[in-house]
N, CA, C and O atoms as CSV, one atom per row, in Angstrom:
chain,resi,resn,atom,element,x,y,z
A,1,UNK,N,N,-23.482,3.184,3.941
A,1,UNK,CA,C,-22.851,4.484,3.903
A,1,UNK,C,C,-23.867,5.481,3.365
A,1,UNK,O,O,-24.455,5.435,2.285
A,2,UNK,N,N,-23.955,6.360,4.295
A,2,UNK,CA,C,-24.975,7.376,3.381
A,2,UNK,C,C,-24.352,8.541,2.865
A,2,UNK,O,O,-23.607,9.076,3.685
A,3,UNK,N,N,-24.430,9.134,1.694
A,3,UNK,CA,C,-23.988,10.573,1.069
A,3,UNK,C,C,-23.938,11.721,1.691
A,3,UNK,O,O,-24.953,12.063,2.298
A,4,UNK,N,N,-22.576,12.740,1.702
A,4,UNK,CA,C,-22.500,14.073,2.338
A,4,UNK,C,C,-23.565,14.977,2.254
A,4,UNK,O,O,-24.403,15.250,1.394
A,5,UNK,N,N,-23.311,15.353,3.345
A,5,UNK,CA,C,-24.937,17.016,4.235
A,5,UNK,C,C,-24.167,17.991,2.590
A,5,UNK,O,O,-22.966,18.224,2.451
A,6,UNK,N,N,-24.911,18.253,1.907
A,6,UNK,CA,C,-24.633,19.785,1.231
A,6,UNK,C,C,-25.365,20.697,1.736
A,6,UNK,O,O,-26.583,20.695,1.556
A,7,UNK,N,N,-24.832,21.494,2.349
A,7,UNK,CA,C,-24.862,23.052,3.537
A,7,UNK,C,C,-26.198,23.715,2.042
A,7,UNK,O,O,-26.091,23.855,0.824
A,8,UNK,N,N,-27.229,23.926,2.968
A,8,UNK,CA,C,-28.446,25.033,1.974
A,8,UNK,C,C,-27.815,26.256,2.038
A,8,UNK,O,O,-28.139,27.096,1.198
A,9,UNK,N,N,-26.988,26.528,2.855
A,9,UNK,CA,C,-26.538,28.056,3.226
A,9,UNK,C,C,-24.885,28.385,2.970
A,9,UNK,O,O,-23.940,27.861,3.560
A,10,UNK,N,N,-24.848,29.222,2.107
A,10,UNK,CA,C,-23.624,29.596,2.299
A,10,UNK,C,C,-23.068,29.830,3.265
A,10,UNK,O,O,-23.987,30.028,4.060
A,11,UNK,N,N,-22.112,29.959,3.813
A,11,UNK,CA,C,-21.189,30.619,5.469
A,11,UNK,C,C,-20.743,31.696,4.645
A,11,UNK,O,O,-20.020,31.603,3.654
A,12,UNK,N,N,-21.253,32.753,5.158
A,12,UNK,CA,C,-20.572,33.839,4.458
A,12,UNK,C,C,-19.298,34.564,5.062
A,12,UNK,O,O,-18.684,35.465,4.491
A,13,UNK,N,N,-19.048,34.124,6.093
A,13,UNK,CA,C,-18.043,34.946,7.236
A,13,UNK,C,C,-16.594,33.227,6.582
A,13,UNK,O,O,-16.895,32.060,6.331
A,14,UNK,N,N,-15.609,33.703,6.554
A,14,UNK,CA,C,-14.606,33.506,6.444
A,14,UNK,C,C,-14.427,32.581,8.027
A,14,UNK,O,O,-15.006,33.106,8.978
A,15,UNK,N,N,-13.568,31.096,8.348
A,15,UNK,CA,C,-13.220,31.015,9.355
A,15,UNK,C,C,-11.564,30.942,9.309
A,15,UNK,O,O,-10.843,30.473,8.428
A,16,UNK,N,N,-11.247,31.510,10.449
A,16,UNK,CA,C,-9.683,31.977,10.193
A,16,UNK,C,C,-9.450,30.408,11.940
A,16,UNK,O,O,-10.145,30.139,12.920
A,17,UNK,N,N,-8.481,30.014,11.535
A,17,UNK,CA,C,-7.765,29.118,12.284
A,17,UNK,C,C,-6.661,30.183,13.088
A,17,UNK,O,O,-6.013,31.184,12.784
A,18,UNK,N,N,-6.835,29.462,14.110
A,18,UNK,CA,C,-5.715,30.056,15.372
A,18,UNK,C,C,-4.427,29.299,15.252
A,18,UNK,O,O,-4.260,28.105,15.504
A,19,UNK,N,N,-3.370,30.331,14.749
A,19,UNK,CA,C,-1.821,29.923,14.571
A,19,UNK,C,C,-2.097,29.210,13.157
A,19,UNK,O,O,-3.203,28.980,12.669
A,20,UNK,N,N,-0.529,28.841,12.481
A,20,UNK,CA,C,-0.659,28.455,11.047
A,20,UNK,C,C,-0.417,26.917,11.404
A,20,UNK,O,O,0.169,26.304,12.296
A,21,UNK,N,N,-1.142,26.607,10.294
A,21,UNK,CA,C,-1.729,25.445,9.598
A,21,UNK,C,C,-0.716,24.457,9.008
A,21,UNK,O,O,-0.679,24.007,7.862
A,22,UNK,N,N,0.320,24.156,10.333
A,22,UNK,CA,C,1.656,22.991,10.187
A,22,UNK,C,C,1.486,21.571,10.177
A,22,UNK,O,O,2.187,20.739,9.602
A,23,UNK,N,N,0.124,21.335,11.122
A,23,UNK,CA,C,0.348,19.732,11.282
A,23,UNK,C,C,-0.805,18.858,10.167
A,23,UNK,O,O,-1.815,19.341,9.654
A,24,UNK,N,N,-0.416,17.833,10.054
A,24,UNK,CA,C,-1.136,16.827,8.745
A,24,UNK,C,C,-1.687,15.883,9.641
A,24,UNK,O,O,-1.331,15.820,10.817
A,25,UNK,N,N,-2.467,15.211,9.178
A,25,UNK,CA,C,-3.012,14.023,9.345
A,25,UNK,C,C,-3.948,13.390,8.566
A,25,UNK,O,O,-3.754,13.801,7.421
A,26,UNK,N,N,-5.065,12.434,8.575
A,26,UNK,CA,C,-6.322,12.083,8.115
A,26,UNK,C,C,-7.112,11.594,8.947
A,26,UNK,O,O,-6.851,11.175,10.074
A,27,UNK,N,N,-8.818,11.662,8.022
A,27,UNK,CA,C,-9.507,11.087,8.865
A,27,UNK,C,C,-9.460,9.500,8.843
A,27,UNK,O,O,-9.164,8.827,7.855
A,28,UNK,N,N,-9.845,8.952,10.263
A,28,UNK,CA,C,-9.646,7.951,10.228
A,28,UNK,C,C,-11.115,7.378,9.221
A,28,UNK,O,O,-12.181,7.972,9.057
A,29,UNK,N,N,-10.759,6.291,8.775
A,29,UNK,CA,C,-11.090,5.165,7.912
A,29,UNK,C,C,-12.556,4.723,8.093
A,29,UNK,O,O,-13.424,4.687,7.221
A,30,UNK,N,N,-12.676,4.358,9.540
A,30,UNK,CA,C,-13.676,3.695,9.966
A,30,UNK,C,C,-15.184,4.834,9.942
A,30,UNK,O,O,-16.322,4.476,10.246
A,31,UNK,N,N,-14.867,5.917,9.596
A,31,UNK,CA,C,-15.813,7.153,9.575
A,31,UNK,C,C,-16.063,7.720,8.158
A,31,UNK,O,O,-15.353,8.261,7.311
A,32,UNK,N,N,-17.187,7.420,8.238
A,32,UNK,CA,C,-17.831,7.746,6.525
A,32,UNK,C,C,-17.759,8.904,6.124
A,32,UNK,O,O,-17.578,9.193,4.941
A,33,UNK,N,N,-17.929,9.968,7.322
A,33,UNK,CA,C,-17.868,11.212,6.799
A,33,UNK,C,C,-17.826,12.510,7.968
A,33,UNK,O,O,-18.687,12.906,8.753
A,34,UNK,N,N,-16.387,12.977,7.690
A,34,UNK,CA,C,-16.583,13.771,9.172
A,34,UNK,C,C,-16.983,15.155,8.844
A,34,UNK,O,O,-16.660,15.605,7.745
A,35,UNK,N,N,-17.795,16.034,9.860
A,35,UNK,CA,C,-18.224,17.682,9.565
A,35,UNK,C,C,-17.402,18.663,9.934
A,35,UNK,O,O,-16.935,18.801,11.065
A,36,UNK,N,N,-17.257,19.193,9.220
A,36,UNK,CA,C,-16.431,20.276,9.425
A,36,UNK,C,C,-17.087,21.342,10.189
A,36,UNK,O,O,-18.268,21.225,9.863
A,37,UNK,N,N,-17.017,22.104,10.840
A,37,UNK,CA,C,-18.034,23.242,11.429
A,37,UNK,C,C,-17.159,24.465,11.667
A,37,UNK,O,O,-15.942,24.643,11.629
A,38,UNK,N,N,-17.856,24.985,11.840
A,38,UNK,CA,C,-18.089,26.980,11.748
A,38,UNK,C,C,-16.871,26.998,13.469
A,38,UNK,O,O,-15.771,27.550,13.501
A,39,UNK,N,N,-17.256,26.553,14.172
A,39,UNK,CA,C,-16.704,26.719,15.791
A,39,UNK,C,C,-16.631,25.141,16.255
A,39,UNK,O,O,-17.335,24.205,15.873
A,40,UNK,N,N,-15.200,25.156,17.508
A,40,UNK,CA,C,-15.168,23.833,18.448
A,40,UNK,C,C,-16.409,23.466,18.692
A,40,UNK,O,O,-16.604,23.700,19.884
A,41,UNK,N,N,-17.337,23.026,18.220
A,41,UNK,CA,C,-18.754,22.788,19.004
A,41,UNK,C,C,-19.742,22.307,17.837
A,41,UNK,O,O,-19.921,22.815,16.730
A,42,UNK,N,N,-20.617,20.616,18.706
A,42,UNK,CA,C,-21.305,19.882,17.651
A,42,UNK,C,C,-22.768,21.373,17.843
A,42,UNK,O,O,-23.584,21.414,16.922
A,43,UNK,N,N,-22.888,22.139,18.699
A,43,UNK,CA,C,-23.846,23.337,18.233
A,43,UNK,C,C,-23.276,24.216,17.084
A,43,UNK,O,O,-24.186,24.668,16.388
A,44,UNK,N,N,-22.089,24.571,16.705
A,44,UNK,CA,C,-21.983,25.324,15.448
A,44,UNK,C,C,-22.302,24.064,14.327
A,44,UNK,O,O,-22.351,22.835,14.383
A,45,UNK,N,N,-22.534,25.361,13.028
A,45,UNK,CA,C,-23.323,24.959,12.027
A,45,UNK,C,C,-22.248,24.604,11.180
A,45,UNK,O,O,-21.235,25.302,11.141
A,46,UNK,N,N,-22.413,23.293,10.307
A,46,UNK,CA,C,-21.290,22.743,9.358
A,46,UNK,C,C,-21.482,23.080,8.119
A,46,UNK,O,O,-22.514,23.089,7.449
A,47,UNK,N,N,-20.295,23.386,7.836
A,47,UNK,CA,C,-20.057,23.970,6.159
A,47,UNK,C,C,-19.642,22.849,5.254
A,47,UNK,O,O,-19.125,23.048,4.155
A,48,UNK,N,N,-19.929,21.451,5.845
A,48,UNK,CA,C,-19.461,20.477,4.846
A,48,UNK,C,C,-19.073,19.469,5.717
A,48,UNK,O,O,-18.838,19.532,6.924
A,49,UNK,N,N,-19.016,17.996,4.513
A,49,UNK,CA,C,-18.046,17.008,5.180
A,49,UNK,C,C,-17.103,17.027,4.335
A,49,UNK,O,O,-17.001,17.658,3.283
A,50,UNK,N,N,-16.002,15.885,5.128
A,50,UNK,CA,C,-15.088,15.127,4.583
A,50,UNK,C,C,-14.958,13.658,4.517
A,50,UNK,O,O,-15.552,13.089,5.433
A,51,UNK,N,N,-14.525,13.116,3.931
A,51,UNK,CA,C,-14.659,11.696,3.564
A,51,UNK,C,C,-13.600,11.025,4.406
A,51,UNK,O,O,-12.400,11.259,4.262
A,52,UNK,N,N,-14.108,10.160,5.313
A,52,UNK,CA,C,-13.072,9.214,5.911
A,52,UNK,C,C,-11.951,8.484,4.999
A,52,UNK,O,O,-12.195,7.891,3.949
A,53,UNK,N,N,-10.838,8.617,5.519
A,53,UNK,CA,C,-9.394,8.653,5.284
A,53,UNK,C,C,-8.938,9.688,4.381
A,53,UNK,O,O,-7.850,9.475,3.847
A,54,UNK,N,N,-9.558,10.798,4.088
A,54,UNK,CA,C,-9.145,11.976,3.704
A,54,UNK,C,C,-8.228,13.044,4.424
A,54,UNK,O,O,-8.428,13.323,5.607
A,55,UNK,N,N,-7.253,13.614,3.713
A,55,UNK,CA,C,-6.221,14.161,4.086
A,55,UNK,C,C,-6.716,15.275,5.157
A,55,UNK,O,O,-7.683,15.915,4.744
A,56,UNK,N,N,-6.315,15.593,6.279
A,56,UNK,CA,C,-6.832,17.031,6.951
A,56,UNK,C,C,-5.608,17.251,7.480
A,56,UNK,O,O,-4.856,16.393,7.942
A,57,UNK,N,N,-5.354,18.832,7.377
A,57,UNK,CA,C,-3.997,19.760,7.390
A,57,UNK,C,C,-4.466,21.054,8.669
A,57,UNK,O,O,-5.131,22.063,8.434
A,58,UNK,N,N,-3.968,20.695,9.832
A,58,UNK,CA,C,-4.475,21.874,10.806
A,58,UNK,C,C,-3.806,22.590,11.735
A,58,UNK,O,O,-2.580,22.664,11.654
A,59,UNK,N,N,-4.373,23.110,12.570
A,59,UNK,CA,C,-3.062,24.008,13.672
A,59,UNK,C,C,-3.085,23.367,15.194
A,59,UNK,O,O,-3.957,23.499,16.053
A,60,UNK,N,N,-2.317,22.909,15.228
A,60,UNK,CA,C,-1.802,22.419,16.285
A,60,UNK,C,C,-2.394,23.056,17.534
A,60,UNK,O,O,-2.223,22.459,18.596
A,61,UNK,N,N,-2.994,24.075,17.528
A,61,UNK,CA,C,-3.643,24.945,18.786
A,61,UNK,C,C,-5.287,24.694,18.647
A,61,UNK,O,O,-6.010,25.505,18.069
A,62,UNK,N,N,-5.871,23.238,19.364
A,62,UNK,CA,C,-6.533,22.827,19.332
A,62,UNK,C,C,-7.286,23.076,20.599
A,62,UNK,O,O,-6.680,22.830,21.642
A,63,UNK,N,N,-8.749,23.611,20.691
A,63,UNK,CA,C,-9.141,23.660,22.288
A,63,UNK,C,C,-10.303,22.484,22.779
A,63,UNK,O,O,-10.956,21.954,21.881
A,64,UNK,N,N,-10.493,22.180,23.845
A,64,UNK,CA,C,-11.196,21.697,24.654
A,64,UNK,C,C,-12.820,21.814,24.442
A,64,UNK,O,O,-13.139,23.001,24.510
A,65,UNK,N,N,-13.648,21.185,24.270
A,65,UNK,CA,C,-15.206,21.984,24.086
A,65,UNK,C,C,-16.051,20.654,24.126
A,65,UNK,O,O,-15.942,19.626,23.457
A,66,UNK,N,N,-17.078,21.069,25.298
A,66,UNK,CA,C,-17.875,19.670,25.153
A,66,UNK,C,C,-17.681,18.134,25.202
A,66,UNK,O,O,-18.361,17.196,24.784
A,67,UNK,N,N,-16.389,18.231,25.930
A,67,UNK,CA,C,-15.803,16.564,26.093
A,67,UNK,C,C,-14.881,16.376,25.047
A,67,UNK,O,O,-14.093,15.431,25.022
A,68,UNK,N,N,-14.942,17.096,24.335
A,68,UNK,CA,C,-13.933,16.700,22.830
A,68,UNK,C,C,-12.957,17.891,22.697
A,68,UNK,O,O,-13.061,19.010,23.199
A,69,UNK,N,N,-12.112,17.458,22.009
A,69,UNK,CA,C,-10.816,18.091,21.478
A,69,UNK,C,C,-10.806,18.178,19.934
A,69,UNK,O,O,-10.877,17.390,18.991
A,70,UNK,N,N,-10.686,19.477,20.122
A,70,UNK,CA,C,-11.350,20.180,18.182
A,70,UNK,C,C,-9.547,20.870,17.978
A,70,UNK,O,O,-8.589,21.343,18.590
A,71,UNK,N,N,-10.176,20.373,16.321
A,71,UNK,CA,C,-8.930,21.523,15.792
A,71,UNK,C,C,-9.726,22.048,14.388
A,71,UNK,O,O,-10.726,21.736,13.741
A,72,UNK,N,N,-8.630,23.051,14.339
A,72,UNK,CA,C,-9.290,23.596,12.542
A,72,UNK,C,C,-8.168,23.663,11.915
A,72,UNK,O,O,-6.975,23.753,12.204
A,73,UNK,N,N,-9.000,23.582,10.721
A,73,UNK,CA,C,-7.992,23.386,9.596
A,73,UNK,C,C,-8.742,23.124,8.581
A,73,UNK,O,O,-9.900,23.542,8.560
A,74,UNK,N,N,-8.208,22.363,7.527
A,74,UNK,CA,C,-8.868,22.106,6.155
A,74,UNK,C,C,-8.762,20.788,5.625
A,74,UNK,O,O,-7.633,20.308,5.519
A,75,UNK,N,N,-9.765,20.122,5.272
A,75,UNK,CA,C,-9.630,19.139,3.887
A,75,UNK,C,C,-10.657,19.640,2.933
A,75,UNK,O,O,-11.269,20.700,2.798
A,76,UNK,N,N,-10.614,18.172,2.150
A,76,UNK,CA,C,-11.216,18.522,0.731
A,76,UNK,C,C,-12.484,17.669,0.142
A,76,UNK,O,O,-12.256,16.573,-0.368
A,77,UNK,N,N,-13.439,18.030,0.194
A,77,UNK,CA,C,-15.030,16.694,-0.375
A,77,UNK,C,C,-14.491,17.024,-1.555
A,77,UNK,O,O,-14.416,18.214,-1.863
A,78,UNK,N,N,-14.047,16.062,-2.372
A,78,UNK,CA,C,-14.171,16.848,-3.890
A,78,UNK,C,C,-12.596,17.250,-3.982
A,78,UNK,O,O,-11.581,16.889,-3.387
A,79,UNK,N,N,-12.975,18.426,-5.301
A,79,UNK,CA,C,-12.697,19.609,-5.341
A,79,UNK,C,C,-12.825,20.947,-4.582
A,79,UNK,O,O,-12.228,21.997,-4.822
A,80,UNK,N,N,-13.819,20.662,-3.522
A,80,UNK,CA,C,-14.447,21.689,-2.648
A,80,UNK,C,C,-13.333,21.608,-1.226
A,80,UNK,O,O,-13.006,20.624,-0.563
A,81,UNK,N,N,-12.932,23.045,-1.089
A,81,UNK,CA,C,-11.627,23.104,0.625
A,81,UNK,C,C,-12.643,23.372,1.176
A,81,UNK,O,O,-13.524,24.060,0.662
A,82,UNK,N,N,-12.702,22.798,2.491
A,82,UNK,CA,C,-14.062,23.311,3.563
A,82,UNK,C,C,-12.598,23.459,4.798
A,82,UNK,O,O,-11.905,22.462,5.004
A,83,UNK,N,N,-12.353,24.552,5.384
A,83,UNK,CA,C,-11.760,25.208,6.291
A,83,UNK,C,C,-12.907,25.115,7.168
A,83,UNK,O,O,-14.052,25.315,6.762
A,84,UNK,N,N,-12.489,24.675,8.917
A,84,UNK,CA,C,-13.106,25.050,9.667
A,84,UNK,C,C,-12.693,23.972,10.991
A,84,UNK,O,O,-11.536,23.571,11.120
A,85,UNK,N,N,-13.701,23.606,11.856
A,85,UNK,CA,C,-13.014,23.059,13.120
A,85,UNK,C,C,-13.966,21.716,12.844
A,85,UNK,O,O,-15.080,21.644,12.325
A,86,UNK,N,N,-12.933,20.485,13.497
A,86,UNK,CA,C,-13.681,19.092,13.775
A,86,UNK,C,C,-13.043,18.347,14.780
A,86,UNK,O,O,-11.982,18.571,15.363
A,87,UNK,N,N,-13.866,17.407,14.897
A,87,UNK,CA,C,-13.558,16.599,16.361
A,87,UNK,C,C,-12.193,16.032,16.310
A,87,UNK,O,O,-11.889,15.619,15.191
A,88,UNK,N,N,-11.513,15.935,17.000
A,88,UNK,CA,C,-9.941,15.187,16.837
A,88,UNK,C,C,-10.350,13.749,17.282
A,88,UNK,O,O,-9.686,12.732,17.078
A,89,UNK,N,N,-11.269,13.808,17.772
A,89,UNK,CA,C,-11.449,12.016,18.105
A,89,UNK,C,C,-11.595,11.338,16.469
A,89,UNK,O,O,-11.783,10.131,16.317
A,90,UNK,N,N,-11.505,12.094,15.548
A,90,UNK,CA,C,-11.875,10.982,14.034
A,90,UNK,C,C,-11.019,11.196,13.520
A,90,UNK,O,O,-10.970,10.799,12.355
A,91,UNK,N,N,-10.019,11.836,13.999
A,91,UNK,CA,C,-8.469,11.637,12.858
A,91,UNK,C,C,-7.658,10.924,13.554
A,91,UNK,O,O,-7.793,10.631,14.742
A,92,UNK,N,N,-6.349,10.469,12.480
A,92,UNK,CA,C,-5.452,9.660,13.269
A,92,UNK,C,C,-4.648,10.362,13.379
A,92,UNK,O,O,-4.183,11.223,12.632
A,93,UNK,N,N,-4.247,9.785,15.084
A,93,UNK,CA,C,-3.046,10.349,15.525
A,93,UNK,C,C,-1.554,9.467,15.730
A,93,UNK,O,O,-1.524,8.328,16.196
A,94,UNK,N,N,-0.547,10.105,15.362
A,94,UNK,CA,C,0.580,8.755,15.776
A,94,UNK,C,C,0.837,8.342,16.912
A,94,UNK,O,O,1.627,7.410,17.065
């Protein structure tokens, strides 16, 4: 297992999620550490991870990008909320 990316750069722009922030889930287990990023897309820049089987809380209005299906929303490294978009292929779904 190797230790979370800490971002050299602040994100200074705020990311706002499309529609409110109803549905729950986590990351799945088998993933050491998923990235959160700035936009649907492994080209936007990540503001953090999250730790596999960690709680993530997001909006159900998830889009299409690059073969994958992104949503945003929020979990938590830490004490630290990193808001932003990640792959839906690493959370569980029912």
């Amino acid at each position: 297992m190797h230790s979370p990316d800490t971002p050299t750069n602040k994100i200074s722009a705020a990311i706002t999620c499309p529609g409110p922030l109803t549905s729950y889930t986590h990351v799945l287990t088998s993933v050491d550490w998923l990235k959160v990023r700035t936009g649907p897309s492994t080209g936007n820049t990540a503001v953090g991870q999250i730790a596999g089987g960690a709680a993530f809380y997001f909006s159900p209005s998830g889009v299409q990008s690059g073969g994958r299906y992104w949503v945003c929303g929020y979990g938590y490294n830490g004490s630290t909320k990193l808001t932003g978009w990640v792959a839906g292929d690493y959370l569980l779904w029912p």
